[in-house]
C-alpha positions as CSV (number, residue, x, y, z in Angstrom):
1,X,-7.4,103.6,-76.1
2,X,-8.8,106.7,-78.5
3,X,-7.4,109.5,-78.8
4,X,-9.6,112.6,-78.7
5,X,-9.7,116.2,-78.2
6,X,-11.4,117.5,-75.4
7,X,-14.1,120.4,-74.9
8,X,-14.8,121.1,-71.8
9,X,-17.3,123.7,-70.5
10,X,-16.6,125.4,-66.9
11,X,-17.2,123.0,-63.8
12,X,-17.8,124.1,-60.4
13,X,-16.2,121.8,-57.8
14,X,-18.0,121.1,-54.7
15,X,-16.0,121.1,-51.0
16,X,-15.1,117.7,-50.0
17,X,-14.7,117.2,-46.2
18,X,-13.8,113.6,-46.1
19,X,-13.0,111.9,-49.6
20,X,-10.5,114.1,-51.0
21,X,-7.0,113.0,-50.3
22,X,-5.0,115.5,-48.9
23,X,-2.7,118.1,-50.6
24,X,0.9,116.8,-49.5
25,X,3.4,119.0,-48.1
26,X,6.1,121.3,-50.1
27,X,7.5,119.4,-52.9
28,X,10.9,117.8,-51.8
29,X,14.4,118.7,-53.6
30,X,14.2,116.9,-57.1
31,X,16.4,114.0,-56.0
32,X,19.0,114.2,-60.0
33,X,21.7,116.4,-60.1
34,X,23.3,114.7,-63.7
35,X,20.5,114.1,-65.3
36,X,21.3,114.9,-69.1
37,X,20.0,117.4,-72.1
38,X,17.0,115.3,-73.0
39,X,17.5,112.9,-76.2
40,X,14.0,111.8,-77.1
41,X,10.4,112.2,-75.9
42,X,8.6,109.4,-74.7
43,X,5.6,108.7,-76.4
44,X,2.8,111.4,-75.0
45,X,0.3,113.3,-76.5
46,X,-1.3,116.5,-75.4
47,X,-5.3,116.3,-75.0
48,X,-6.4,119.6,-75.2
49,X,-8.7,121.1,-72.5
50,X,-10.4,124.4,-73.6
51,X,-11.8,126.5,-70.8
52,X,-14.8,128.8,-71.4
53,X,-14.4,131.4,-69.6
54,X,-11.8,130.5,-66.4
55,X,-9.5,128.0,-65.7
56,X,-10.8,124.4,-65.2
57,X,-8.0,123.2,-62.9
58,X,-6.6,119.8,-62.8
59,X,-9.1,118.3,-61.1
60,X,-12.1,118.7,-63.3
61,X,-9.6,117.9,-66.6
62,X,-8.7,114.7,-65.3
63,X,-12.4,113.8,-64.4
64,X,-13.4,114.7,-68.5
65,X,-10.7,112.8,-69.5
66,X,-11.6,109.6,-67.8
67,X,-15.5,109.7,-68.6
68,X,-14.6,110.5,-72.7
69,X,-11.3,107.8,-72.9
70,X,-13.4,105.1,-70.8
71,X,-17.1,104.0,-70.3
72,X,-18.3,103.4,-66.9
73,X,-18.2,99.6,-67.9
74,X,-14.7,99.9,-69.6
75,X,-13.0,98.2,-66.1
76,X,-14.7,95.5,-63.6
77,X,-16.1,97.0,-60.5
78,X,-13.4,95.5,-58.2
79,X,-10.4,97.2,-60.8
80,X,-8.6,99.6,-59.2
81,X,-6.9,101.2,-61.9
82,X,-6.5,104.8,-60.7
83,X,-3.9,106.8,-58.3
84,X,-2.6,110.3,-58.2
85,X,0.8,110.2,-57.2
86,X,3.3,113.8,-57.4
87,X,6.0,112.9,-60.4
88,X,7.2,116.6,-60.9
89,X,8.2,119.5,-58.7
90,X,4.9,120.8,-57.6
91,X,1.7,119.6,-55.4
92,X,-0.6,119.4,-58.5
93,X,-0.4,115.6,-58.4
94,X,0.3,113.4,-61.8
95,X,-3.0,111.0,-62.6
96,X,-1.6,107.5,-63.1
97,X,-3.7,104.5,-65.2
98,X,-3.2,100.9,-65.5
99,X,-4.7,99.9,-68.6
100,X,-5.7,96.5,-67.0
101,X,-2.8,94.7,-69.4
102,X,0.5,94.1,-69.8
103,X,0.5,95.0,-73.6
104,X,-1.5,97.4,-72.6
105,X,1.3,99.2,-70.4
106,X,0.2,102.0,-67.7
107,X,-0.6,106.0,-68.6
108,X,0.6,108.9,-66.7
109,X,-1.1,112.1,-67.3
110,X,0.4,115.2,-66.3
111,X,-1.5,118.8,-66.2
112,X,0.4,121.5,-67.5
113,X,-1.1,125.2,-68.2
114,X,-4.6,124.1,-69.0
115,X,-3.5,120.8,-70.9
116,X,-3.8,117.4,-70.2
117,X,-0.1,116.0,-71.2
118,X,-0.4,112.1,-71.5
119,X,2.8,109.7,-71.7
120,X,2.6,106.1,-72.2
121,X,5.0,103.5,-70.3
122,X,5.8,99.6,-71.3
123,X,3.5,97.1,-69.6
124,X,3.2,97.7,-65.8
125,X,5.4,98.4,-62.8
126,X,7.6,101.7,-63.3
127,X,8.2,103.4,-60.5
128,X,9.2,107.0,-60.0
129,X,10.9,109.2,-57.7
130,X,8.1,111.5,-55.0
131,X,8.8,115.3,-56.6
132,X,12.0,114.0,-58.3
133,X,10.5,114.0,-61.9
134,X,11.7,110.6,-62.8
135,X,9.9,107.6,-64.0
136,X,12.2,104.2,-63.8
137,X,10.3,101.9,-66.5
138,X,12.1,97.7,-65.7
139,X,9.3,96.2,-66.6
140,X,10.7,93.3,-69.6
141,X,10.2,89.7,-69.1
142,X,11.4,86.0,-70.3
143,X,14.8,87.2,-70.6
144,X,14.3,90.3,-72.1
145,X,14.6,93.5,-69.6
146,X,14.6,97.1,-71.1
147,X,15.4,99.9,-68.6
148,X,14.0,103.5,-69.5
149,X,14.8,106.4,-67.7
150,X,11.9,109.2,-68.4
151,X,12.0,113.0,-66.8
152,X,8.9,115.2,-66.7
153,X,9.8,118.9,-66.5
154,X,7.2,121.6,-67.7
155,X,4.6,119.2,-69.0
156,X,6.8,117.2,-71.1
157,X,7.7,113.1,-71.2
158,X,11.5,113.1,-72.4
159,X,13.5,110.0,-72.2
160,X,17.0,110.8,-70.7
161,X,18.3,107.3,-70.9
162,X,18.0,103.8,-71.3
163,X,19.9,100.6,-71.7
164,X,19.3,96.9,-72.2
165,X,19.3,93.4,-70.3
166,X,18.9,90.4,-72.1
167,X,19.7,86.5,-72.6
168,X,22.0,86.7,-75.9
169,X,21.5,83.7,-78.5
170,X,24.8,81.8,-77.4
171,X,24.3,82.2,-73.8
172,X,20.5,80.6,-74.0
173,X,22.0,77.8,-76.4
174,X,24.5,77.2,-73.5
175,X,22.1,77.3,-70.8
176,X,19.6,74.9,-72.6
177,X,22.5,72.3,-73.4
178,X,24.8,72.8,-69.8
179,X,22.7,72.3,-66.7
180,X,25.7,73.6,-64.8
181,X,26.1,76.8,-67.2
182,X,24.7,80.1,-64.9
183,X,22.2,82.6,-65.7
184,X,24.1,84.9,-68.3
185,X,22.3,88.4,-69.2
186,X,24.0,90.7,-71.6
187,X,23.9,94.5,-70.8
188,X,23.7,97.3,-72.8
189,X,23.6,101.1,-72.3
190,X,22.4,103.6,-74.8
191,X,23.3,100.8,-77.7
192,X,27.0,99.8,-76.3
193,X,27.2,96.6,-74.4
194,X,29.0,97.3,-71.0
195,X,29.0,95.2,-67.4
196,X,26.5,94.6,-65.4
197,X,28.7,97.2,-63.0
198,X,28.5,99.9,-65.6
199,X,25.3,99.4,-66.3
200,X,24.8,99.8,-62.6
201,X,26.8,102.7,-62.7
202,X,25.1,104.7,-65.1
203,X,21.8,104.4,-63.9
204,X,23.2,105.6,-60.3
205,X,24.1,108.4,-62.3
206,X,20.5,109.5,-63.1
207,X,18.7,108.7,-60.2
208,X,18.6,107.2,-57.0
209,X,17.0,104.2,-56.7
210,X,16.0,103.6,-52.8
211,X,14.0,106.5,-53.7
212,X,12.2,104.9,-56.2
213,X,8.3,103.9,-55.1
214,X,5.0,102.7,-56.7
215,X,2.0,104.2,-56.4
216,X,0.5,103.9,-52.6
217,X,-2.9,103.9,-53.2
218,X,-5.1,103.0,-56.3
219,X,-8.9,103.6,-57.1
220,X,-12.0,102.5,-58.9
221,X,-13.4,104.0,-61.8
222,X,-16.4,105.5,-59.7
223,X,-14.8,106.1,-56.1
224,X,-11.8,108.2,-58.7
225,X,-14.5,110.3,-60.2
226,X,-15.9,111.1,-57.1
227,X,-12.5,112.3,-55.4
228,X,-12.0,114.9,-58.6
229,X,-15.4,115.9,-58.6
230,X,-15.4,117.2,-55.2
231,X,-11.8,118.4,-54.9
232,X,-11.5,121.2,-52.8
């Protein structure tokens, strides 16, 4: 995907009476009470968005960045790669991508004081907490599962944990030569191996993860513009 710099000049957006999906209700009680100082920032990067003379708003950012990062042939006509969804405490809603790929993992923008904020998450299928500010990335495969724990808080990605499941060497070897020897993963948590109990534990500490959801509703390139371009 490129990387740019935006310009945007002013846009005026038009009333919509029936496309727009509705503003949801007051943002519900951030659902971590332990979650620690942050340790390292996910990997985002701030596309700047510079207003002529007023405030653009999120809607009208998001739109820009979407036409300059992707053609309107970049994704099939039946791809739905789009959904807002609320990460953070407030009802200006987070802009999530799926880049079509798993190596090409999904995108969650964020719109922070006139700034499009964008973090990048491994392959596809994290799932965050409604208003909670926390992204749960589990999305490894063939044997190989890491867990991230990623907080957005004033327009920034930080990663606030993350631990490790995996077949080790001598388990596999065992599996492959003993019919009768069970699935064995080895767990680790912030780079010390623990039980699959502690590991259990510590995430528990973070979040909650009944609360956890995907996205509910996704959207083509074209029916996505249309929603942010006549947001109101």
């Amino acid at each position: 995907m490129k990387r740019v710099n935006i310009g945007i000049a002013a846009l005026s957006v038009a009333l919509l009476t029936g496309c727009a999906e509705p503003v949801p209700e007051a943002a519900a009680e951030a659902s971590t009470e332990s979650a620690t100082e942050a340790s390292a920032e996910v990997s985002t990067e701030e596309v700047v968005v510079e207003a002529s003379t007023e405030e653009l708003g999120w809607p009208s950012a998001y739109a820009e960045y979407i036409r300059t990062e992707y053609g309107e042939d970049y994704f099939d006509n039946d791809e739905m790669p789009f959904a807002l969804i609320y990460v953070d405490d407030n009802t200006e809603p987070e802009l999530l991508i799926d880049s079509g790929t798993e190596a090409g993992g999904e995108y969650i923008l964020t719109y922070y004081e006139g700034q499009v904020v964008e973090g990048h998450f491994s392959r596809i299928g994290s799932k965050y907490i409604q208003y909670g500010g926390l992204i749960y990335t589990d999305t490894g495969h063939q044997d190989y599962y890491p867990v991230e724990i990623t907080q957005l808080k004033d327009g920034k990605f930080t990663l606030i944990a993350s631990g490790l499941k995996y077949v080790s060497d001598e388990d596999w070897e065992k599996m492959t030569t003993d019919e009768n020897y069970p699935y064995t993963l080895t767990y680790e948590w912030e780079g010390q191996t623990v039980t699959e109990e502690e590991f259990n534990a510590h995430v528990a500490e973070l979040l909650d993860e009944s609360k956890l959801q995907y996205a509910e509703k996704y959207h083509s390139y074209a029916d996505m513009l249309e929603i942010l371009d006549n947001w109101g």
